[in-house]
C-alpha positions as CSV (number, residue, x, y, z in Angstrom):
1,X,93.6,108.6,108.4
2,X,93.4,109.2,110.5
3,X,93.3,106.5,107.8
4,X,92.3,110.1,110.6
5,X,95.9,111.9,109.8
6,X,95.1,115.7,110.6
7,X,97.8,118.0,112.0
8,X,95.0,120.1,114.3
9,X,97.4,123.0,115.6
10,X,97.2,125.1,111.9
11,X,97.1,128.9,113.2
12,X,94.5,130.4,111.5
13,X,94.7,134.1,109.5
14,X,92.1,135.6,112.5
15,X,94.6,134.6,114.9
16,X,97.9,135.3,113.5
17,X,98.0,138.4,116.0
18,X,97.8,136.4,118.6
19,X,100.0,133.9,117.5
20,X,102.7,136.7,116.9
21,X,102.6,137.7,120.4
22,X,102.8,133.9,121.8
23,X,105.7,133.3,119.5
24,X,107.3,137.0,120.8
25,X,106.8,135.3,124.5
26,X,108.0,132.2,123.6
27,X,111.6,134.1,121.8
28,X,111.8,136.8,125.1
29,X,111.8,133.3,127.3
30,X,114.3,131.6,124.9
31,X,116.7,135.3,125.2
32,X,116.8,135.0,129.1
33,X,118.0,131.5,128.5
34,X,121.1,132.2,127.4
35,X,122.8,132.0,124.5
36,X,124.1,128.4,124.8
37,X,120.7,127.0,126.1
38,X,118.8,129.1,123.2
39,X,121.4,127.6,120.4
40,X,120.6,124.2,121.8
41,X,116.7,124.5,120.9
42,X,117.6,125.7,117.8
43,X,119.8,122.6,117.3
44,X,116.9,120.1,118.5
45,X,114.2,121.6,116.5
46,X,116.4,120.9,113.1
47,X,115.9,122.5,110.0
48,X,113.5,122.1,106.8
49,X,116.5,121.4,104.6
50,X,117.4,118.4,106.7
51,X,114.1,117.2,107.1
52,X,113.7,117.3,103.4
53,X,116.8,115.4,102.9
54,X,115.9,113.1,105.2
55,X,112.2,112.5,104.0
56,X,113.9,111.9,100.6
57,X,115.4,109.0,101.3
58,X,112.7,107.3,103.1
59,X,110.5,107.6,99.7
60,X,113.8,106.7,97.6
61,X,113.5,105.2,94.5
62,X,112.9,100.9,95.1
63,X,115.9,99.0,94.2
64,X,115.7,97.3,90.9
65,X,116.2,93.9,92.3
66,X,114.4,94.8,96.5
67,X,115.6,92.4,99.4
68,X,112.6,92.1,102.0
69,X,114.0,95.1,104.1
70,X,113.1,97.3,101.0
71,X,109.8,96.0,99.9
72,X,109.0,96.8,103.5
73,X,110.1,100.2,103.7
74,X,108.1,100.8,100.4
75,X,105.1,99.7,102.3
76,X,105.8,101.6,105.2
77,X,104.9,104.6,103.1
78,X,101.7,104.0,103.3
79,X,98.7,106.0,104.7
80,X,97.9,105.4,108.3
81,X,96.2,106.4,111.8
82,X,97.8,109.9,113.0
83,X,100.5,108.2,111.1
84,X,101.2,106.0,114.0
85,X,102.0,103.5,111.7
86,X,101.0,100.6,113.6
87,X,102.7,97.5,112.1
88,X,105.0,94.6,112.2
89,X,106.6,92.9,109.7
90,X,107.7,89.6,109.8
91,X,109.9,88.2,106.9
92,X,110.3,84.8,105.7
93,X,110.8,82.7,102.6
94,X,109.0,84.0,100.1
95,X,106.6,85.1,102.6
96,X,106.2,88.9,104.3
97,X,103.8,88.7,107.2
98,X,102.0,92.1,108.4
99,X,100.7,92.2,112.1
100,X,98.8,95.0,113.9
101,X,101.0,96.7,116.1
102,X,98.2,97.3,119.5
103,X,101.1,99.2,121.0
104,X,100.7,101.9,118.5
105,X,96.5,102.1,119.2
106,X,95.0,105.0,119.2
107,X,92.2,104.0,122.0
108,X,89.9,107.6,121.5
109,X,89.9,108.2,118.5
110,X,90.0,104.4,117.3
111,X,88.6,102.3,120.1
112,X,88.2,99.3,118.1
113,X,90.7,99.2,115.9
114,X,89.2,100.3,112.9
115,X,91.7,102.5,111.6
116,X,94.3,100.3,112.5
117,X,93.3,98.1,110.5
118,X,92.1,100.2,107.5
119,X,96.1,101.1,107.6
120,X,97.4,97.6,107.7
121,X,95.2,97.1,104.1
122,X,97.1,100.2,102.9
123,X,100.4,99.2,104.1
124,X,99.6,95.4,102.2
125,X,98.6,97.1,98.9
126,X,101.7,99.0,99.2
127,X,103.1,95.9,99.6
128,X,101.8,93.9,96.8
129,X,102.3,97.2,94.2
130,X,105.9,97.2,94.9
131,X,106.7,93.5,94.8
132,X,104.7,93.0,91.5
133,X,106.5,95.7,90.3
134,X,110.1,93.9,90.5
135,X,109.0,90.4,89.7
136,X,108.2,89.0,92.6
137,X,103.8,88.9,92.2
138,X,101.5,87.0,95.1
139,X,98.7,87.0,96.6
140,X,97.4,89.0,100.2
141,X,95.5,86.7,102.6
142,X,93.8,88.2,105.8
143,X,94.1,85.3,109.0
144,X,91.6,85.8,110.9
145,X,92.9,83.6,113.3
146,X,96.4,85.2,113.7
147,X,95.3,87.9,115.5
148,X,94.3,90.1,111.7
149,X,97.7,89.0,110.4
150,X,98.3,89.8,106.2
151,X,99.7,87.4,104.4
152,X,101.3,88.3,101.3
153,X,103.2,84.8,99.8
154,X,105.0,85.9,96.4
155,X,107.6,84.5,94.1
156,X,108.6,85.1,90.5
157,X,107.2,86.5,87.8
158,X,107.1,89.1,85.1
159,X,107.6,92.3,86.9
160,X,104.1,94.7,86.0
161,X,105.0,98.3,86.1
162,X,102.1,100.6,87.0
163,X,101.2,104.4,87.2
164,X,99.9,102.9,90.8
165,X,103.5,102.0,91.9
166,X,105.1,104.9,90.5
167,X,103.1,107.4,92.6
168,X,103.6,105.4,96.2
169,X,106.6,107.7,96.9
170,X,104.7,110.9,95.7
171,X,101.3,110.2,97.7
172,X,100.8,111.8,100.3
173,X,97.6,113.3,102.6
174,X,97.8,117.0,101.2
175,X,95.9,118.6,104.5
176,X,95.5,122.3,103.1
177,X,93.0,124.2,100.8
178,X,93.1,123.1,97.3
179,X,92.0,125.4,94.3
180,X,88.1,124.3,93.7
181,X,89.1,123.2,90.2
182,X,86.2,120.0,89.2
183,X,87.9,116.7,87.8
184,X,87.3,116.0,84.6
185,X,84.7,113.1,84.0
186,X,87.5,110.7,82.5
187,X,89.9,110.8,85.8
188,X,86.8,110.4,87.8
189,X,86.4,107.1,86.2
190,X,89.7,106.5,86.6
191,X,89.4,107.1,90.4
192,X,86.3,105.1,90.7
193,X,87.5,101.9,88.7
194,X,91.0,102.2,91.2
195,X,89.1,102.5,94.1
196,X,86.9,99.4,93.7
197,X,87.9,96.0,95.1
198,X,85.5,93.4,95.9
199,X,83.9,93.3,99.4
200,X,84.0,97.6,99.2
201,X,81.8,99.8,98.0
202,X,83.2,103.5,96.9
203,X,80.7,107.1,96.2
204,X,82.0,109.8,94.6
205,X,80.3,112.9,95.6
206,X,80.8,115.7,93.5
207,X,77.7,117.7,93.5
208,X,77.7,120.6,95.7
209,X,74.7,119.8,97.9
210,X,75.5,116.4,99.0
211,X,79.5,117.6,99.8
212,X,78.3,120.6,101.3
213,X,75.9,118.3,103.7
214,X,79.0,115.8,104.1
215,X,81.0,119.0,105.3
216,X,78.3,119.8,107.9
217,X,79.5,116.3,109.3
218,X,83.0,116.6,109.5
219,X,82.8,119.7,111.1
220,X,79.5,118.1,113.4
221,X,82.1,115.5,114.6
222,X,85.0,117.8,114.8
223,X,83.8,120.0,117.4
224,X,82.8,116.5,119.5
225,X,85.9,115.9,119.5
226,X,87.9,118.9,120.1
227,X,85.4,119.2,123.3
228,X,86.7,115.9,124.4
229,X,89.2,116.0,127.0
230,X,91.0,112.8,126.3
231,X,90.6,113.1,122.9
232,X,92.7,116.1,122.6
233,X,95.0,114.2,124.9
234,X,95.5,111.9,122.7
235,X,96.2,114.1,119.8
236,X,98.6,116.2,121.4
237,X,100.8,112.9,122.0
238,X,101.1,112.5,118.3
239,X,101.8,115.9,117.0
240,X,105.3,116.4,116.5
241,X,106.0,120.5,116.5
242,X,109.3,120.9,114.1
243,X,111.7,118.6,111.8
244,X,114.0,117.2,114.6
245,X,111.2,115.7,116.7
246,X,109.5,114.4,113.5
247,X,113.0,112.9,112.7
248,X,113.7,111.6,116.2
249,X,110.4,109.8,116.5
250,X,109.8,109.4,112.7
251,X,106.2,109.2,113.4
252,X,103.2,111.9,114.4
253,X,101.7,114.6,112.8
254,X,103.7,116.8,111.4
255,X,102.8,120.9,112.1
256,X,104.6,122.3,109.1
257,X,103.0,119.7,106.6
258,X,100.0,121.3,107.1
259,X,101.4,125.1,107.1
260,X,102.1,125.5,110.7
261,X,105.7,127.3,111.6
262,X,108.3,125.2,113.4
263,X,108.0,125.5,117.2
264,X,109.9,124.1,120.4
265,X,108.6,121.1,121.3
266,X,107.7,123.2,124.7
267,X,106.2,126.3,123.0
268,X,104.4,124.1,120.9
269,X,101.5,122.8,123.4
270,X,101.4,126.2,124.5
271,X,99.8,127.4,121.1
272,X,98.2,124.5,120.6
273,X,95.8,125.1,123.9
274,X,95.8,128.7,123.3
275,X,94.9,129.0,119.6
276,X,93.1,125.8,118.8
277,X,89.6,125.1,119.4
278,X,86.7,123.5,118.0
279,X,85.6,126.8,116.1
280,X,89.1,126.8,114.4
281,X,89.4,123.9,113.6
282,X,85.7,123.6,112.3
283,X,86.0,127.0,110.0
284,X,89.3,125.6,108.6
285,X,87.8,122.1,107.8
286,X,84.7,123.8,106.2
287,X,87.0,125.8,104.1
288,X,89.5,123.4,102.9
289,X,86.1,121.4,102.2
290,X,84.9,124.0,100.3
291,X,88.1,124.0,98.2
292,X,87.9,120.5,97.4
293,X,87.0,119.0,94.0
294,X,84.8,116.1,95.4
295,X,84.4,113.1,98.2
296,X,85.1,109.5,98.2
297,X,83.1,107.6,100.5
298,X,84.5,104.0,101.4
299,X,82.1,101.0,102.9
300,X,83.0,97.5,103.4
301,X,80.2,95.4,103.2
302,X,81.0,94.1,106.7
303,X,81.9,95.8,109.8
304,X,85.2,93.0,110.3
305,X,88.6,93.5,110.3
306,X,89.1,91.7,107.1
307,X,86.8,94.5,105.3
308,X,89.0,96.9,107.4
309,X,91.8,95.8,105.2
310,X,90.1,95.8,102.2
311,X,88.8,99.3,103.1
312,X,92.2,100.2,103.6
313,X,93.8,98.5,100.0
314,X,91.1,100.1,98.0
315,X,91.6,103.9,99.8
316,X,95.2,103.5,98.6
317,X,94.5,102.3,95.5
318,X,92.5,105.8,95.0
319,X,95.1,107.8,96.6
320,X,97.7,106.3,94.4
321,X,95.7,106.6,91.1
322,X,94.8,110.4,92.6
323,X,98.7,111.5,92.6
324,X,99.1,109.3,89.3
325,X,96.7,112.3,87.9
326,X,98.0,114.9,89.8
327,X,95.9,115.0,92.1
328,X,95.8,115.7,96.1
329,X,93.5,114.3,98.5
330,X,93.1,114.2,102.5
331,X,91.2,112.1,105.1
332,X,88.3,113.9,106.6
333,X,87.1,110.6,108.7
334,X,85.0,112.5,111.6
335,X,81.5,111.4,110.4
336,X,83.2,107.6,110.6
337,X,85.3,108.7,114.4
338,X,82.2,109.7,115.6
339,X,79.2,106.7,115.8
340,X,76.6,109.1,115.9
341,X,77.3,110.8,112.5
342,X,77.3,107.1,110.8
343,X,73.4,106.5,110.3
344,X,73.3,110.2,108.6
345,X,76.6,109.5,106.2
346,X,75.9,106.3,105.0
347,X,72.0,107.4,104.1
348,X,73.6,110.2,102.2
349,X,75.8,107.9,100.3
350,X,72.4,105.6,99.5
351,X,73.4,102.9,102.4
352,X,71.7,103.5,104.6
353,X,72.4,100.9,107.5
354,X,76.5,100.1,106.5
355,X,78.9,101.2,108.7
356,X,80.8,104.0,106.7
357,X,85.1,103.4,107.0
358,X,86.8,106.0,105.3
359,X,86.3,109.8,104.0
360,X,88.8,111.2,101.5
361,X,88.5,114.8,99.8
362,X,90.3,115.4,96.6
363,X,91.1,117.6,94.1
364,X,94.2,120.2,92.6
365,X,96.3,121.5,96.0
366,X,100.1,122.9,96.5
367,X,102.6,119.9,97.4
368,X,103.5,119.7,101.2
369,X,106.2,118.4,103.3
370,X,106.1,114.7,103.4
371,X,105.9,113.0,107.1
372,X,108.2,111.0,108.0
373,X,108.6,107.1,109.1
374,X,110.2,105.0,111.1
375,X,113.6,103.0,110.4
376,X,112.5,99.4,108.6
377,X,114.4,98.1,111.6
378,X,111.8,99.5,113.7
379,X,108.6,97.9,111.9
380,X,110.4,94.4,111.8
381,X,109.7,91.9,113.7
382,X,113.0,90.7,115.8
C-alpha cells in the first residue's frame, strides 16, 4: 500500500559516500549546538530498543476473551496507504462499524480513494479473523449509502482458530531485497486459494518474462512520480525519519524499516532531497524486484468502493497466508498509482480492460522493524 507503503529515502550503496559526508555535516552542526541542545535530539529521535518495545505491544498477543477496544487494535494492524491508516471505528452492541477516515487522504498519490479503501477491506478482514477467532463470528457488509461504511455484526459462536489469524501480528510489508528463492508449487496454491474472494480476481506471475515486464512498470511509474512536485510533497509528510517521531505520531513510513539509519527529523529531508531521485529509487525497485519470488496481481471486477474493500480483504488474506508460510511480500502499486500504466498491466495479467488495484511481490526476505500505529483511542470514534 501504499495498499502504496514504500519508505523512498533508502540510501543506496553508490551513494553511501555521499551520504557519509551529509551525515558528517549534519553531526559538525549538531557539535556547535551544544551539548545540552545536541543531547536533546538524541532524546527526541529515541532509540531502536524502545521502539521495539513499543511496537511489541501494539502486535501483542489478543486477549483470550477481546472487549471491542482490542478487536480493534488487532484490526488496526492491518496493511494500509503510506500507513496512514485512515479509519474510524465505531463500536456498538454486537456491532463494530469501520468508516473511511478522508482526513487521513492521500489526494496525489490516491486521488480517488482507492487505496483508502483497499485499506478499509484489510482493516475489516483483520477484523473478522480476529473475532472468529475468540467466538464472536459475523458477517462484513459494505453500505454504500453510509458514506463506504463496513459493517461487521457478530455474536457467539465456536471460536475457529486459523494459521490466517495467527500470522496478523507477524505480517508485515517486508520493503527490502529478498533471496530469489522460487515457492514451491504447493504454497503457491495455498496463496492463490487465500487470495481469492468473490468479486476479485488474483494472477500469480512467476515466470521471469512477465515479472520482468511488470518490473519495467513499477519503475515506468516510479520515475513519474518522483518527477512530480507535489507528489514528493506528499511523501515527505508521511515519512517519519527515527523511532521517536514514529512513536509520537504512530503513523508514516518508517526509514529504518526499510534499512535507512535513524536521522533528525531536520537532517532527515535534507538527505532525502539530496540522495533520492527517480534513478535511485528506480534501480532499487528493479533490484528488490529482481530478488522477489513472484507477483500477485489483484482486480476487482468493478472499479467501486465496495470491490475496493474486497480488493483490500483478499490482499490481506494473501499476505497473512504469505507470513503463515514464511513468507515476505511488499506492495509495488505504481503501474495501479499511475492511470497510464493500467491498460498495459491488466493486458499482461490477461484483462485487458479491468482496472488493476493492487501489486504485491513475494518471496523469502530478512524480518524488518515493524511500523507502528496509532492508540485505539485514536481510531475510535468519540
Amino acid at each position: 500500500m501504499t495498499p502504496s507503503s514504500r519508505s523512498a529515502h533508502s540510501v543506496r550503496p553508490e551513494h553511501r559516500l555521499l551520504g557519509r559526508r551529509n551525515l558528517l555535516i549534519g553531526a559538525a552542526g549538531l557539535a556547535g549546538l551544544g551539548g545540552g541542545a545536541f543531547w536533546e535530539i538524541e532524546r527526541r529521535m529515541g532509540s531502536s530498543a524502545d521502539y521495539g518495545e513499543a511496537v511489541r505491544a501494539m502486535r501483542s498477543t489478543l486477549d483470550a476473551r477481546p472487549g471491542t477496544r482490542d478487536l480493534i487494535r488487532f484490526a488496526t494492524l492491518a496493511p494500509n496507504g503510506h500507513n496512514t491508516q485512515p479509519w474510524r471505528f465505531e463500536a456498538a452492541r454486537d456491532r463494530i462499524t469501520i468508516r473511511p477516515d478522508f482526513s487521513r487522504r492521500t489526494p496525489v498519490v490516491d486521488p480517488d480513494d482507492h487505496h483508502l479503501f483497499v485499506s478499509l477491506g484489510c482493516a475489516a478482514e483483520t477484523l473478522a479473523l480476529a473475532a472468529s477467532s475468540r467466538g464472536l463470528g459475523g458477517d462484513l457488509r459494505f453500505d454504500a449509502f453510509e458514506g463506504g461504511a463496513i459493517r461487521f455484526d457478530y455474536g457467539p459462536t465456536q471460536p475457529v482458530g486459523s494459521d490466517l489469524f495467527d500470522a496478523i501480528p507477524r505480517r508485515q510489508s517486508t520493503r527490502s531485497d529478498y533471496d530469489g528463492r522460487a515457492v514451491s508449487t504447493a504454497n503457491l496454491k495455498a496463496l492463490a486459494v487465500a487470495g481469492t474472494i468473490p468479486g476479485v480476481d488474483l494472477e500469480l506471475i512467476t515466470d521471469r518474462p512477465r515479472m520482468n515486464q511488470i518490473s519495467d512498470l513499477v519503475v515506468a511509474g516510479n520515475t513519474r512520480q518522483m518527477t512530480d512536485p507535489a507528489f514528493i510533497r506528499e511523501l515527505k509528510t508521511w515519512l517519519r525519519f527515527n523511532p521517536g517521531q514514529a512513536l509520537r505520531t504512530g503513523d508514516g513510513l518508517y526509514g529504518p524499516a526499510s534499512g535507512s539509519p535513524a536521522l533528525p527529523e531536520w537532517l532527515g529531508p535534507v538527505v532525502f532531497d539530496r540522495l533520492v531521485t527517480a534513478r535511485s529509487e528506480g534501480d532499487r525497485y528493479a533490484g528488490q524486484m529482481r530478488s522477489s519470488a513472484g507477483v500477485a496481481v489483484f482486480i476487482g471486477a468493478a472499479a467501486d468502493r465496495d470491490h475496493w474493500v474486497r480488493v483490500g480483504r483478499a490482499c490481506q488474506r494473501f499476505a497473512l497466508q504469505a507470513t503463515a508460510l514464511g513468507l515476505k511480500c511488499a506492495f509495488v502499486n505504481q503501474p495501479v498509482e499511475v492511470p497510464a500504466l493500467r491498460p498495459d498491466l491488466s493486458a499482461l495479467v490477461g484483462l485487458p480492460g479491468r482496472r488493476p488495484d493492487v501489486v504485491m511481490r513475494f518471496g523469502h526476505g530478512p524480518e524488518m522493524p515493524f511500523s507502528a500505529r496509532r492508540p485505539v483511542a485514536a481510531v475510535m470514534a468519540a
